[in-house]
N, C-alpha and C positions, 0 to 999 in steps of 0.2 A: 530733245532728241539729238542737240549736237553732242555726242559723247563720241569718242572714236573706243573700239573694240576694248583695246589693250588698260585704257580709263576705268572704261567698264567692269574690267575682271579684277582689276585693281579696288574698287569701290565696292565690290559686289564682296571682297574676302575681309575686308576692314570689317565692314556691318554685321556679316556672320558668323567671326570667327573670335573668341576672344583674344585679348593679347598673348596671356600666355602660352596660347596652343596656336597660334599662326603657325603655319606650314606652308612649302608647297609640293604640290600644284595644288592651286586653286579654283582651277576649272578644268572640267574632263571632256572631252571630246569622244564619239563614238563615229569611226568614217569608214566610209566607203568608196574607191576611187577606180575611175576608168582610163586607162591612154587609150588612144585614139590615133590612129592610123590613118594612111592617106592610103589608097589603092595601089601606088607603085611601092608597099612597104615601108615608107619612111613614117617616123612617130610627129605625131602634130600638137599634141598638147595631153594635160593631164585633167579631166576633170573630176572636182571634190565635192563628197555631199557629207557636210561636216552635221553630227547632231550633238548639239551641247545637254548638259547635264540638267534636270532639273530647275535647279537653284538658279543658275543664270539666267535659263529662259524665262523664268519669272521675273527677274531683274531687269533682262533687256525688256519685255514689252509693259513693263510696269507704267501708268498713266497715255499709255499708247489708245486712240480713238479707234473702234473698233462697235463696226453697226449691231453684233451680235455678241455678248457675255462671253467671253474665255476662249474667243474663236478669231481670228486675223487672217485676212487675204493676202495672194502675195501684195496687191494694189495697197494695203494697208499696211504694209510692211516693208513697202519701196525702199522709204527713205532712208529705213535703219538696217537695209543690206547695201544700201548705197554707202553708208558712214560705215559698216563691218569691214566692206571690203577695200576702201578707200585706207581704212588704219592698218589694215593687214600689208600693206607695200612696202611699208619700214622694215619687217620683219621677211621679208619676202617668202611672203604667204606660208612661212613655215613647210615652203617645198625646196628639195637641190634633190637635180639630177646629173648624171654624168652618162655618158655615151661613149663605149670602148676605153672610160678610164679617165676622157675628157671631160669636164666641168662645163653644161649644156644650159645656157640658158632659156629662162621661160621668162615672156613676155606679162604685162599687167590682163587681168581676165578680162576674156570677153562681155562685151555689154548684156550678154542674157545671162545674168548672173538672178539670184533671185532665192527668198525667205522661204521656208514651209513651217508651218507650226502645227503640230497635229500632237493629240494626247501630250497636250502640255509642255512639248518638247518642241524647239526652234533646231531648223538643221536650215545651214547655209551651201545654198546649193549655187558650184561659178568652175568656170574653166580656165587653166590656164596654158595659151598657147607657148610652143615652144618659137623663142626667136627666129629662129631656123629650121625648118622639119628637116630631121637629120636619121639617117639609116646606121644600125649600130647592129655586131653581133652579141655584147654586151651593151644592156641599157641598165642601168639603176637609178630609182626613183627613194627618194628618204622624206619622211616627214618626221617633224619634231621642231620641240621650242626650245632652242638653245639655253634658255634659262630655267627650262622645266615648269615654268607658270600654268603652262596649261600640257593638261596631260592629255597624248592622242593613244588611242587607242584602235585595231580595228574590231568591224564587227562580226559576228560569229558568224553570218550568213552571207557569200558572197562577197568578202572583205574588196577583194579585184578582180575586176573584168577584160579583159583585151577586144577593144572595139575595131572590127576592120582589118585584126592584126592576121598576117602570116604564120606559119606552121612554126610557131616560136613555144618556147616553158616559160612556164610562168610560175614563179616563184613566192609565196610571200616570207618575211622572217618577223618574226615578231622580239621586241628590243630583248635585253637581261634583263636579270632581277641584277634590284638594286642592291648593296649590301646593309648590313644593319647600322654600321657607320658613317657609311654615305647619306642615309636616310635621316640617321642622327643630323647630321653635318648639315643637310639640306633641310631640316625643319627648323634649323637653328634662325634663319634668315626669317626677319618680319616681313608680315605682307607685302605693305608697302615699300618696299626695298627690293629693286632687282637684283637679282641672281648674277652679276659680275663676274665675282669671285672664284665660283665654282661653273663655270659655261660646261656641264655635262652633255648637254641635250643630243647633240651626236651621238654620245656612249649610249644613249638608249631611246637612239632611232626606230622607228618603223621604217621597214625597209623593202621597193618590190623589186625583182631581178628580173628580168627577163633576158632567154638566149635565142638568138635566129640564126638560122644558116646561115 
């Protein structure tokens, strides 16, 4: 069970992928995210409810104990949203926001962080507050992995919500298409080997904007 996240997605593309076709990404992400407002207006945190692909969820809950066949609690899933989100801190959480243009920090998630598995798929559901609740006429929120290893995506229904929030627009953008080059250029990389070299991941951010009075 001791495996941290990014291990994982590493082990999980070696096994399935043969050498000569490694690519990345190698794990897909399908999310949905909510900010959160405090009453006087100010934003307090961002919370994500990430659903991995397939493949992975079978990998992460693989020889996991489990009272019931093909079915996990969050209780029986504690420990390995405990380990997901503990290795997601290096990477910090593959979230940046800025606020009026300034660079906003977010704090490590809240302890009601917590697993769902349903129809085969694991979605990592945690919130992250912001260090500061800070009030902004511009706010932007970016998710993406700088290395492209894992690919985020949102989802079709609901992708963002504004919880609490004031009479603001809400925005979502969804990244570029890559080009056929780039793509080339990016599949060239073996699994095993981080994406250094070419750090895109910004270039094809998912992105929320929000504007307030």
């Amino acid at each position: 069970m001791a495996r941290s996240l990014r291990f994982g997605l590493a082990a999980l593309a070696c096994m399935l992928l043969p050498a000569a076709v490694q690519a990345h990404p190698h794990v897909w992400v399908t999310m949905r995210t909510e900010l959160l407002y405090a009453p006087d207006g100010s934003i307090t945190g961002v919370r994500h409810h990430w659903a991995f692909d397939d493949m992975f969820s079978a990998f992460a809950t693989q020889g996991l104990d489990a009272k019931e066949k093909g079915k996990f609690t969050r209780e029986e899933l504690a420990l390995l949203a405990k380990v997901n989100v503990e290795s997601l801190k290096e990477y910090d959480y593959f979230t940046y926001a800025t606020a009026d243009g300034k660079k906003t920090p977010l704090t490590d998630p809240a302890p009601d962080y917590w697993l769902d598995f349903n129809d085969s798929i694991l979605t990592l559901n945690f919130t992250l507050p912001f260090k500061t609740p800070v009030k902004a006429k511009v706010l932007k929120v970016e998710v993406y992995d700088p290395t492209i290893f894992v690919d985020f995506e949102w989802a079709k229904d609901k992708p963002v919500q504004l919880v609490g929030a004031p009479r603001c627009k809400l925005d979502v953008a969804l990244p570029r298409e890559m080009t056929f080059a780039e793509g080339n250029a990016l599949s060239a990389i073996p699994a095993d080997q981080t994406n250094t070299t070419m750090a895109w991941g910004a270039m094809f951010a998912n992105k929320i904007l929000v504007h307030c009075p």
